[in-house]
N, C-alpha and C positions, 0 to 999 in steps of 0.2 A: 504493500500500500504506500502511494507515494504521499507524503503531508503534504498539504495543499502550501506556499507561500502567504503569510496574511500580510496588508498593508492596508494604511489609514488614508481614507480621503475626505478633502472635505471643500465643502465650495466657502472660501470667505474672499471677499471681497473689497476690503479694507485692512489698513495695519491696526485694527485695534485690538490692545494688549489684551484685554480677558478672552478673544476669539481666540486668539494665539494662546494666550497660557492653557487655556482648556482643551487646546488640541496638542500640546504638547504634553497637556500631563494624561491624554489619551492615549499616546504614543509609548509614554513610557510602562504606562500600564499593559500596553498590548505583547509587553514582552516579557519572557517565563522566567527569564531567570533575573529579574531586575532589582533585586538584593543583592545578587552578589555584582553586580556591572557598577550599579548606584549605589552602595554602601557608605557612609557615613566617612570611612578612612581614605577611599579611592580621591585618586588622584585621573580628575579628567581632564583632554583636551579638545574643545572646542577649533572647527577646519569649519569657517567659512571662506565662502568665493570673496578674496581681497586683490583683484588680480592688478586694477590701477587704482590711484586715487583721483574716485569723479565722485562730483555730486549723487546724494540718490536716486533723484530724477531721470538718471542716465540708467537705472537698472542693472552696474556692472556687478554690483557688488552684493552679499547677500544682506537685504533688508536688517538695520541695528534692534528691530522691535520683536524679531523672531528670537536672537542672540540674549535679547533682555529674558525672553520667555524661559528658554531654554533655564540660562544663569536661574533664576526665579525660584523654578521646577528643583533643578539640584541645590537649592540653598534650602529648598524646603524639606529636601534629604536626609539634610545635615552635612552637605558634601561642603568644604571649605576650600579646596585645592581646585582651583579652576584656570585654566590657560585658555588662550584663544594664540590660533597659528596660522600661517600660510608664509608661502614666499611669493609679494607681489614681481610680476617682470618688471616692473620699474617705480625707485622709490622705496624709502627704507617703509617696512612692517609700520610700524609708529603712523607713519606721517598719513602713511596708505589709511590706517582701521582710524584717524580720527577724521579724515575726510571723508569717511564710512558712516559716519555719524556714532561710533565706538568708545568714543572719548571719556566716556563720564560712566561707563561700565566697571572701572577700574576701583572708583572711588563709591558707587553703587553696591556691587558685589567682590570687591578686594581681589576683582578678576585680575591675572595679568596678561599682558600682550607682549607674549616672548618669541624671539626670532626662532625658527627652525636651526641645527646647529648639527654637531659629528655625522656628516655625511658617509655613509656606509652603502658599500657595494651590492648590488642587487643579481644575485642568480637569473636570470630569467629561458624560458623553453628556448626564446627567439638567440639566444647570445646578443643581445644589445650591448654593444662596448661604451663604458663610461654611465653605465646608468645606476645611480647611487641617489637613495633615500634617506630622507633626517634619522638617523639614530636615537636622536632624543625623542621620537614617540616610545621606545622602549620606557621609557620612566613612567609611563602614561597605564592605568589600569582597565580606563575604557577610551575610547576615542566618538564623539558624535561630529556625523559628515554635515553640513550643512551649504547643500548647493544652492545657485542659485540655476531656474530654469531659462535658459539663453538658447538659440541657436548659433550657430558654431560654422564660420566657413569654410572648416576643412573636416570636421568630426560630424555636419549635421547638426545636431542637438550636443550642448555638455549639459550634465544631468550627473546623478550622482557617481558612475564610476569614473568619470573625467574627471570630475570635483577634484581627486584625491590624487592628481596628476601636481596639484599644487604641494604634494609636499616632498617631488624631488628639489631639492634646494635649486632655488631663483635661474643663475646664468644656463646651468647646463641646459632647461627647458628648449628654449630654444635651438641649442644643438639636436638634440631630441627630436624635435618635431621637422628639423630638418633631413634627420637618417632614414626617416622611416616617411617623408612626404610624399613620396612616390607609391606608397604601400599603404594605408590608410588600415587594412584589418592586421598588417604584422603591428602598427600602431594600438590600434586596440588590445591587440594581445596582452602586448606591454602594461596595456594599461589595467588587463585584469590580472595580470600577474603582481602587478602593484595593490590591486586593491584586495587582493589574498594575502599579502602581507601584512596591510592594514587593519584588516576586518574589522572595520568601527562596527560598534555595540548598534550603533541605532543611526538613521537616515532621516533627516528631515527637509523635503525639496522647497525652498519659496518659489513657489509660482503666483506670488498674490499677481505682483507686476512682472512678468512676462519680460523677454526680451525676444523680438522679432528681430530679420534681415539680415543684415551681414556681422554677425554675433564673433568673436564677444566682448568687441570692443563697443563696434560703429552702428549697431544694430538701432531700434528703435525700439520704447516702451509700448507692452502690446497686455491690457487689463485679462489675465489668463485664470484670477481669482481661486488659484487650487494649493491647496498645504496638503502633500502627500507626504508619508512615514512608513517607516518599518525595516526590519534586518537587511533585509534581499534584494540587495541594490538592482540585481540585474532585475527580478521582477516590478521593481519599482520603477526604475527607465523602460520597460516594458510596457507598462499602463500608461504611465505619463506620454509615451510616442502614439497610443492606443488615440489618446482622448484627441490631439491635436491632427491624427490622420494621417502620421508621417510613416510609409511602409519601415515595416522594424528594420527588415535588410540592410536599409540604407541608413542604417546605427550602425559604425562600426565596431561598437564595443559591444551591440546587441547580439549581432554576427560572430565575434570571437569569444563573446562565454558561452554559446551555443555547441561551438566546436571544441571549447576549453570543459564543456559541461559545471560550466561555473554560474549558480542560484538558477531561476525559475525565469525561461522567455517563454512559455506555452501561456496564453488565456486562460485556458483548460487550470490550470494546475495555480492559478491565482486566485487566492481569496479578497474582496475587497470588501 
């Protein structure tokens, strides 16, 4: 018997914080073993999309009122130990999460905004040369992904297994995307093989504001109104490519955990 994948959807429409904290504190409940992920002594870190610093009208970055939710949610835990990470492509971490609207999270919930750091070598099926991951997630007892939903002019849609593309440390990225631009699913690969290293606890997608067009910079804000959550990234960019009508195929990270047999791309086998 296969267990079905479950994930959380919900139409809101606005960033207001009780919509948001009550689907986040649904989120965490929807998961079995959420005592020992969220326990009182763990130490979590917090991966939203910081990728430049713009305004949030630009929709590059993930929403600071989902971030507040989240912080909220594990302070109501008892969880004390909170980081928030990424490595923006341009621009120090700092400058990026306060032009995020981040700023006052620190002084809030005692959160800190610490750089990614001990970059460590990554095995991968593909032999990618030079691909190395923050070692400092090792410190970390759980990890939550927090993407945002963009479209992407070279990936299609980023969604949550891309999200976590941010935390190969800053310069190399771009080499990276330059190895594999030719190959778009050995890029993928990569990408699930990183997000198997990663395995954040829990996934929570902002789709309140949407990003359309040539993503995921220069795109446009596109009202998509959906907070999706839960373990199974792949069946969560599964649904999320569902609702917007984009054939999954043409996900390239959808197409390589399919063949990697990495979480749930069948309907069939999605609970929502």
């Amino acid at each position: 018997l296969i267990m079905k994948s479950k994930i959380l959807l919900r139409k809101i429409d606005s960033y207001r914080s009780d919509h948001i904290e009550s689907f986040v504190q649904e989120s965490v409940n929807l998961l079995e073993n959420k005592r020992q992920l969220f326990g009182p002594t763990n130490k979590i870190l917090l991966k939203p999309n910081l990728l430049r610093g713009f305004d949030l009208e630009r929709c590059i970055t993930t929403h600071p009122a989902l971030i507040d939710a989240v912080c909220r949610i594990l302070k109501d835990l008892g969880i004390n130990k909170i980081d928030i990470s990424d490595s923006p492509a341009m621009g120090s971490l700092i400058s990026v999460a306060k032009k995020a609207g981040y700023g006052d999270l620190s002084k809030r919930y005692g959160v800190r905004i610490t750089p990614l750091s001990y970059p460590i070598s990554l095995n991968t099926d593909e032999n990618i040369p030079g691909l190395k991951i923050a070692g400092s997630i090792r410190e970390y007892d759980s990890i939550i992904n927090l993407p945002k939903f963009k479209s992407h002019c070279q990936m299609t849609l980023t969604l949550s297994v891309k999200n976590l593309f941010g935390l190969v440390i800053g310069k190399r990225k771009p080499v990276l995307h330059c190895l594999v631009k030719n190959d778009k699913l050995t890029f993928g690969k990569m990408l699930i093989d990183i997000a198997k290293q990663v395995a954040p606890s829990l996934t929570i997608i902002d789709g309140i504001n949407a990003m359309q067009g040539n993503g995921p910079i220069n795109g446009s804000p596109y009202p998509l109104g959906i907070l999706a959550a839960g373990q199974d990234m792949t069946a969560l960019d599964r649904v999320m490519t569902e609702i917007i009508g984009v054939p999954w195929k043409s996900i390239y990270t959808l197409e390589a955990a399919r063949i990697k047999n990495y979480g749930q791309w069948e309907l069939e086998q999605i609970e929502c």
